[in-house]
N, C-alpha and C positions, 0 to 999 in steps of 0.2 A: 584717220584722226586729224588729217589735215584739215580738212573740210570743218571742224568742229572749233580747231582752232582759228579759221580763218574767219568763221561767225562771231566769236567772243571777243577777237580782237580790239582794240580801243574801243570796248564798250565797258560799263563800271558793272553791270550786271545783266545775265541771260538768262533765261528760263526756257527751259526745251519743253515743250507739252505736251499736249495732247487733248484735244477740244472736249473729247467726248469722258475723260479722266478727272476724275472727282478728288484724284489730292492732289494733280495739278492746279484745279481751282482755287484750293484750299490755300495753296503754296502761295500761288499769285496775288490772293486775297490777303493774306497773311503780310506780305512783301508789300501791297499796294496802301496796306494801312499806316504804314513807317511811312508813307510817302514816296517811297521808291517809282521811278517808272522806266523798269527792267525790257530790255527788248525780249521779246516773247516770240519765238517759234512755233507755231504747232504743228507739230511733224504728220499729222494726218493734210494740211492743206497745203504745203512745201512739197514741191516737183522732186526733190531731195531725200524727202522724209526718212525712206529706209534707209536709205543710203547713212543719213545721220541718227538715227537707231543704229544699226549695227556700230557703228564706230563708238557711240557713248557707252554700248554693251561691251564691247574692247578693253572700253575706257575702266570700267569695274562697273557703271549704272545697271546694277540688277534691279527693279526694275527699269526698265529705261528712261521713263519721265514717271514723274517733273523730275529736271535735271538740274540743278542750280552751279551756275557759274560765278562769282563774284571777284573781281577784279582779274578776269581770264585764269583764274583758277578755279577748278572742281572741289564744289565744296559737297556736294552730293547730292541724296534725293529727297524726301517728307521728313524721313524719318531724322535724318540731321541735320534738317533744317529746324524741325520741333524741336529735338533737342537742346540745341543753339539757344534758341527762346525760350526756354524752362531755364537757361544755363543766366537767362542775361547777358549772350555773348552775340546777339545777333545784331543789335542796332550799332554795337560801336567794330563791328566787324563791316557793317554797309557804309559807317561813316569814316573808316578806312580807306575803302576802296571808293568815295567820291559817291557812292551810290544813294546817300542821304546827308541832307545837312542841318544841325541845329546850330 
């Protein structure tokens, strides 16, 4: 878990992925429309990759990406990040954590 934590560090937001993972795309998509530009992983092209899979699966990431980080904390994976945005609690939760600004 170190390893995961030392990636998310003073960054406002992380997205773990997976290139070839369609609600990784979705997420990123999602995220890049707010304006955000989240540092992005993709664990299939990272020398690391498994290594940080297994630790985000530690983490509770069932599945393991998209993995969304926002302000180095674990906000989770598609499913609550959609949520978040049906909630209306996504854009002032990125502009929180510096990750968007109006």
């Amino acid at each position: 878990m170190d390893v995961v934590a030392s990636m998310v560090a003073d960054r406002p937001m992380v997205i773990f992925s997976r290139s070839t993972c369609c609600m990784s795309h979705t997420i990123k998509t999602l995220i890049g429309d707010f304006g955000a530009n989240p540092t992005v992983y993709e664990l299939d092209k990272i020398p690391n990759g498994k290594q940080v899979e297994r630790a985000l699966q530690q983490m509770g990431c069932n599945p393991s990406v998209p993995a969304v980080f926002v302000g180095q904390q674990l906000i989770g994976g598609a499913n609550q990040i959609m949520s978040l945005q049906l909630r209306n609690q996504l854009a002032p939760l990125l502009i929180r954590a510096g990750a968007i600004w109006i």
